[in-house]
Backbone as numpy.savetxt, mean C-alpha at the origin, in Angstrom:
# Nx Ny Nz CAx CAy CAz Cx Cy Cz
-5.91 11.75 -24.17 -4.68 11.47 -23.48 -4.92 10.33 -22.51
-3.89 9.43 -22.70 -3.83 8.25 -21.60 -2.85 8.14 -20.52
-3.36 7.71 -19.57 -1.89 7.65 -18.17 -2.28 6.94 -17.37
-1.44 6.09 -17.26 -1.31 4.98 -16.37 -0.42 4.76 -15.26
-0.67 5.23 -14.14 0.19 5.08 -13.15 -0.05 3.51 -12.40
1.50 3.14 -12.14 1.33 1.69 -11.42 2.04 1.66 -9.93
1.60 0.75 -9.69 2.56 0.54 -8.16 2.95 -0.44 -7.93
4.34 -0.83 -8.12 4.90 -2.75 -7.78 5.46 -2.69 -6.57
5.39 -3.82 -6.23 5.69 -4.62 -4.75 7.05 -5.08 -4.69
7.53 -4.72 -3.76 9.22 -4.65 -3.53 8.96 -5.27 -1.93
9.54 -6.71 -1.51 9.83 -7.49 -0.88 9.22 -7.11 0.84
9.19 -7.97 1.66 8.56 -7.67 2.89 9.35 -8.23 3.93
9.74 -7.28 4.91 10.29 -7.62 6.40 9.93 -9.17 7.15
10.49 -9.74 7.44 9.98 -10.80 8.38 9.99 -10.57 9.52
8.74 -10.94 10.42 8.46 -10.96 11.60 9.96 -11.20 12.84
10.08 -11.14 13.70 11.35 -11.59 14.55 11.58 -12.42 14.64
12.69 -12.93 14.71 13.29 -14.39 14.95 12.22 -15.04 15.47
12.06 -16.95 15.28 10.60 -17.40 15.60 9.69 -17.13 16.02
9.60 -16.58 15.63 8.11 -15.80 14.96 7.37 -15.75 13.55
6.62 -16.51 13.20 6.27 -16.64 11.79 4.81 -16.12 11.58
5.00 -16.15 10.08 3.36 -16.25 9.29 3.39 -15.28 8.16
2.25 -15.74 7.42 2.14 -15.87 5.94 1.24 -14.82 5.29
2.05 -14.01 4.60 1.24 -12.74 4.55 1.00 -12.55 2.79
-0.21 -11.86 2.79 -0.30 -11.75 0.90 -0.80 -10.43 1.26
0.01 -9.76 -0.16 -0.14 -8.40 -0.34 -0.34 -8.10 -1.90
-0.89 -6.96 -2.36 -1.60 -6.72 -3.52 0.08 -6.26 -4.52
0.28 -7.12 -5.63 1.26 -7.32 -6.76 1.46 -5.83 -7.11
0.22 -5.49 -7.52 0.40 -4.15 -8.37 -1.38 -3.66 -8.60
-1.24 -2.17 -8.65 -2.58 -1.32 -8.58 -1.91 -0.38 -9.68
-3.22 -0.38 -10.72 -3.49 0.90 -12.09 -4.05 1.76 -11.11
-3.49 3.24 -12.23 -4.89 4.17 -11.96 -4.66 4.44 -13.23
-5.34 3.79 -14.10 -5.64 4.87 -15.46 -6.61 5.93 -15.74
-5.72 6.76 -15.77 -5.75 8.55 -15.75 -6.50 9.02 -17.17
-7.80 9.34 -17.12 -8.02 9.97 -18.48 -8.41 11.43 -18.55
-8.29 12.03 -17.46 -8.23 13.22 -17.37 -7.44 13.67 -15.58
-6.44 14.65 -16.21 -5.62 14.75 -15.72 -6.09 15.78 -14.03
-7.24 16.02 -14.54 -7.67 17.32 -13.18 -8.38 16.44 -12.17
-8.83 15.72 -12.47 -9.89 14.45 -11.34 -8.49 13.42 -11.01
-9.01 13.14 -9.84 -9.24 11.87 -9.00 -8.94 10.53 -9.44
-8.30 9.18 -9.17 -8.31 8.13 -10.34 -8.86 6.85 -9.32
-9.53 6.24 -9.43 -9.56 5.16 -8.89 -8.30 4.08 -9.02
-8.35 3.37 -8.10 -7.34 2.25 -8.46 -8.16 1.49 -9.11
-7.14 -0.01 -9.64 -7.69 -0.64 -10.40 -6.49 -2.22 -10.12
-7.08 -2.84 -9.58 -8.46 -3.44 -9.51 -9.34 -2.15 -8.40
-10.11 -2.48 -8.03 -11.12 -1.27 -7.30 -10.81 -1.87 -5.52
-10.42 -2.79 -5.31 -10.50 -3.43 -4.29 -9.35 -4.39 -4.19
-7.85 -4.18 -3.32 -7.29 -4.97 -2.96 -7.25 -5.67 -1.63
-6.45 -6.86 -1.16 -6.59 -7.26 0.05 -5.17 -7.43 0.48
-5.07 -6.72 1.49 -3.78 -7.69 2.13 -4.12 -8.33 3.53
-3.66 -9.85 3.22 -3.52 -10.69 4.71 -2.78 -11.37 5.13
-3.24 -12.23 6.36 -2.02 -12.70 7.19 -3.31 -13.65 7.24
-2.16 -15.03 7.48 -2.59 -16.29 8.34 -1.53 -17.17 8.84
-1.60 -17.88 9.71 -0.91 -18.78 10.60 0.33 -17.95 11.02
-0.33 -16.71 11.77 0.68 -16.15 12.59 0.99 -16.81 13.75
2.32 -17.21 14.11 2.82 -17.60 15.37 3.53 -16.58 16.06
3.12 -15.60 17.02 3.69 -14.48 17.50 4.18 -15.15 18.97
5.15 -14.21 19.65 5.11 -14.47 21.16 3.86 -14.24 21.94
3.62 -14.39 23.23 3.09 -14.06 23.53 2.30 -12.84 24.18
1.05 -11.66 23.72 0.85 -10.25 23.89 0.97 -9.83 22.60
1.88 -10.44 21.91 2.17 -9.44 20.58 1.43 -9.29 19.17
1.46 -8.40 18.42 1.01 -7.78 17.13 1.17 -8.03 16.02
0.67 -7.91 14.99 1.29 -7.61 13.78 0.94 -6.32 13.01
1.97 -5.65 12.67 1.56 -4.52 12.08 2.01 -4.18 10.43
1.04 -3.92 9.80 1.63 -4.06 8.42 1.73 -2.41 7.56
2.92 -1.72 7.28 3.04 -0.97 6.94 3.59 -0.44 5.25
3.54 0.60 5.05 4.13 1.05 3.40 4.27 2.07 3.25
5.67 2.22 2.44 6.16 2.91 2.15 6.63 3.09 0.44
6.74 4.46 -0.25 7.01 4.41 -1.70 8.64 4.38 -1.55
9.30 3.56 -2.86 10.78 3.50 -2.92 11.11 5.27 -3.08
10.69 5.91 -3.40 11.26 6.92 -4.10 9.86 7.84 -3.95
9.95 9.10 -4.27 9.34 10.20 -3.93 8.62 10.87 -4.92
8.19 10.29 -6.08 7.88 10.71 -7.32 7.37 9.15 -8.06
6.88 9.02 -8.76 6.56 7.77 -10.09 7.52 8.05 -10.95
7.93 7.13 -11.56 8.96 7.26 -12.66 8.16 7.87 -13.82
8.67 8.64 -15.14 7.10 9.37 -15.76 8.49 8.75 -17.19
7.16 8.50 -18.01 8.18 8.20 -19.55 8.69 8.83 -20.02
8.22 10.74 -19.60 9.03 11.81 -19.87 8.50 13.10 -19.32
8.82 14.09 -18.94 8.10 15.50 -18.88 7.68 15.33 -17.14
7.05 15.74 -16.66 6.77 15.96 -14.90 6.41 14.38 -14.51
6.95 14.32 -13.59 6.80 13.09 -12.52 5.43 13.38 -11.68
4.67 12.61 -10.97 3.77 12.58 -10.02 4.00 12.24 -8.91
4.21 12.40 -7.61 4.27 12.32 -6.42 4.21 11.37 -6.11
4.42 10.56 -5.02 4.09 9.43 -4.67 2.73 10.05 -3.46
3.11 11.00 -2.79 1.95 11.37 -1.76 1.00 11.62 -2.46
0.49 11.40 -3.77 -0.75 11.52 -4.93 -1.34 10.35 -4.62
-0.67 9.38 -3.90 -1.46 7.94 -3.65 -2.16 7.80 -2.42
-3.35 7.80 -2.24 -3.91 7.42 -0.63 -4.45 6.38 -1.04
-4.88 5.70 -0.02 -5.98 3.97 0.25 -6.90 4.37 1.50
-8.35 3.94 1.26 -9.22 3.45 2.10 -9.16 2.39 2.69
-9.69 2.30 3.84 -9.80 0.93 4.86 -11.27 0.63 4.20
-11.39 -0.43 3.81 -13.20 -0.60 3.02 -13.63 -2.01 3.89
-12.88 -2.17 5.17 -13.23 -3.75 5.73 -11.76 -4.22 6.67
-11.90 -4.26 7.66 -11.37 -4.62 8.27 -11.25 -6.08 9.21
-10.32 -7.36 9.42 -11.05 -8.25 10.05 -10.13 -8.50 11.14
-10.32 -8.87 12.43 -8.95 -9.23 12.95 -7.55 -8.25 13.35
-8.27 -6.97 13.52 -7.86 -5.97 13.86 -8.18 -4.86 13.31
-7.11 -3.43 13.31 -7.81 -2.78 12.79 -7.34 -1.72 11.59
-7.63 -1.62 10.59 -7.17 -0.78 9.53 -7.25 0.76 9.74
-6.13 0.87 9.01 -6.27 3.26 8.68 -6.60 3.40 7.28
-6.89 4.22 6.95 -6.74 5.31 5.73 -5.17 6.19 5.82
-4.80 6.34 4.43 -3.05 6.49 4.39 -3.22 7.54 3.23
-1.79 7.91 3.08 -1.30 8.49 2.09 0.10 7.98 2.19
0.54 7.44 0.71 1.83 7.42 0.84 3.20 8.56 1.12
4.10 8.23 1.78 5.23 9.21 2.52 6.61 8.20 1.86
7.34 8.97 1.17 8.60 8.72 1.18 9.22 8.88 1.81
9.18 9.46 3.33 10.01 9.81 4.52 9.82 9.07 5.48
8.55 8.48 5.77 8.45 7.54 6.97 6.88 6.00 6.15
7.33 4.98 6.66 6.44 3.97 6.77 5.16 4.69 7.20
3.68 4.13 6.41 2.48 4.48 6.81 1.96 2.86 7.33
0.92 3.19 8.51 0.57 2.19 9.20 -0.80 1.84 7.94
-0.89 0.66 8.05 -2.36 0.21 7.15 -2.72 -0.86 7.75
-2.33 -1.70 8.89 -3.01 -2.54 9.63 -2.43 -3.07 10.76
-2.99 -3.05 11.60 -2.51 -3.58 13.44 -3.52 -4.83 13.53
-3.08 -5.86 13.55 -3.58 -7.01 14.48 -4.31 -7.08 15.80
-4.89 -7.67 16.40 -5.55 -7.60 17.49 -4.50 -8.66 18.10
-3.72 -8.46 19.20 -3.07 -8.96 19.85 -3.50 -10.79 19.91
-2.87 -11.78 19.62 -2.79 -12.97 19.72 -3.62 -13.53 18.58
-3.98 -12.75 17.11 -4.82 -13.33 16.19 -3.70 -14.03 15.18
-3.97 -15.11 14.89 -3.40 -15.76 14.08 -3.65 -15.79 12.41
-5.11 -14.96 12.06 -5.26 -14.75 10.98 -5.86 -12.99 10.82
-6.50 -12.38 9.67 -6.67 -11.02 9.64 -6.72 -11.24 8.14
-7.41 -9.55 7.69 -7.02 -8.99 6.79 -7.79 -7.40 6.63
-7.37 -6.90 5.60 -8.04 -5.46 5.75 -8.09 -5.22 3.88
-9.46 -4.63 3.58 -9.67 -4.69 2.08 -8.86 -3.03 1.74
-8.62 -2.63 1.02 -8.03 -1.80 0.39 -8.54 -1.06 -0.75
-9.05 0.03 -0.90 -9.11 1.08 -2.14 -8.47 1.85 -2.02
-7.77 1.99 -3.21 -6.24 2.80 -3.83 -7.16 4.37 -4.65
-6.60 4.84 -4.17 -6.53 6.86 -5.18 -5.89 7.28 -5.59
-5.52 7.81 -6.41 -4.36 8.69 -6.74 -5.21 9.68 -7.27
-4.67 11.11 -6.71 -5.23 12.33 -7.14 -4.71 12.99 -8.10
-5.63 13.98 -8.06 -5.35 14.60 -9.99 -3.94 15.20 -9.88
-3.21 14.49 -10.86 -1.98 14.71 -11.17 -1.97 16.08 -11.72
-3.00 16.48 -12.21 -2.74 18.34 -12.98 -1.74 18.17 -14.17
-1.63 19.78 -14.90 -1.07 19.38 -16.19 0.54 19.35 -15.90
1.16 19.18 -17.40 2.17 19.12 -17.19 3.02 17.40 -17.33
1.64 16.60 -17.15 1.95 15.21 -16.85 2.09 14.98 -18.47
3.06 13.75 -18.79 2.41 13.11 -20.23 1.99 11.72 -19.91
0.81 11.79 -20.83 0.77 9.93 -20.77 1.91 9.23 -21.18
1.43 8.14 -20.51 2.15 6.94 -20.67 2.29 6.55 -19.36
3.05 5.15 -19.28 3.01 4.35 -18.12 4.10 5.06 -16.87
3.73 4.95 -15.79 4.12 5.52 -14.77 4.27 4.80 -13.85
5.57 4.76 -12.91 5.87 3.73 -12.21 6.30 3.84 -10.78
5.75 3.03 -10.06 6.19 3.24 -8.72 6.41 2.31 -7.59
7.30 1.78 -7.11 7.42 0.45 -6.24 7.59 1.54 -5.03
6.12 0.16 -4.45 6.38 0.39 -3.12 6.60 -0.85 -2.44
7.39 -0.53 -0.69 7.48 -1.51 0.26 6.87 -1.93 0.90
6.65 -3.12 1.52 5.90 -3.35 2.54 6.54 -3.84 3.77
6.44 -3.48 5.24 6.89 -3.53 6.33 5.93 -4.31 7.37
6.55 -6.10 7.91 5.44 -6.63 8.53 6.52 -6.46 9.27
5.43 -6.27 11.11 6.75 -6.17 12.08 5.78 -7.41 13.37
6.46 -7.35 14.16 5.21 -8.32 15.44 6.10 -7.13 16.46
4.82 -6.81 17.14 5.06 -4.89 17.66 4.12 -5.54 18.97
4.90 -4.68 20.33 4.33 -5.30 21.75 2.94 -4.07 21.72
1.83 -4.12 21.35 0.78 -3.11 21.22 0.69 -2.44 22.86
């Protein structure tokens, strides 16, 4: 049995009125699932999201957050998987400082704070998704999530 759960990227907040800068965030993360009781790595094994040529006011942050559209993966048929099945590691942090998450369809999860007045950053990323259990069928599985950049008075 094969299963492939994905995660696409659905558009990002802009910082406050002049206030800028240039942020890259990871397109899309596999976990292909070959047994349904374990653990899945993401795939690629290692994403990054960053920021450069932040122009903030002055004192202020950047904080980069995520959230799943919806509360489940879309499933090609038969039981859905959670979206809270998804956590990420902080594996590197630069320029502030990263968490460890689980995704929440109810509220934004924090995954990186800036160090007040840095103009660049980033924080490396490993993706999980846990054992989906039975009930699941293969096939591709889908899930967009958001991303939330804010400039936050720390």
């Amino acid at each position: 049995m094969s299963l492939l759960a994905s995660l696409a990227v659905a558009g990002a907040v802009p910082a406050v009125a002049q206030e800028t800068v240039t942020i890259s965030v990871p397109w899309a993360v596999s976990f292909p699932v070959t047994d349904v009781s374990r653990s899945t790595g993401g795939a690629p094994e290692v994403t990054t999201v960053s920021f450069s040529n932040a122009t903030l006011s002055p004192g202020r942050a950047l904080r980069i957050s995520v959230q799943p559209d919806a509360a489940a993966f879309t499933p090609p048929g038969g039981a859905s998987i959670p979206a809270s099945n998804v956590s990420w590691s902080n594996l590197g942090a630069n320029g502030g400082i990263g968490t460890n998450g689980t995704l929440s369809s109810s509220s934004y999860a924090l995954v990186f704070q800036s160090d007040p007045a840095r103009t660049s950053g980033h924080i490396d990323l490993g993706w999980a998704l846990a054992a989906p259990g039975g009930g699941v069928r293969g096939g591709n599985h889908q899930l967009t999530i958001r991303w939330k950049v804010e400039s936050i008075n720390p």
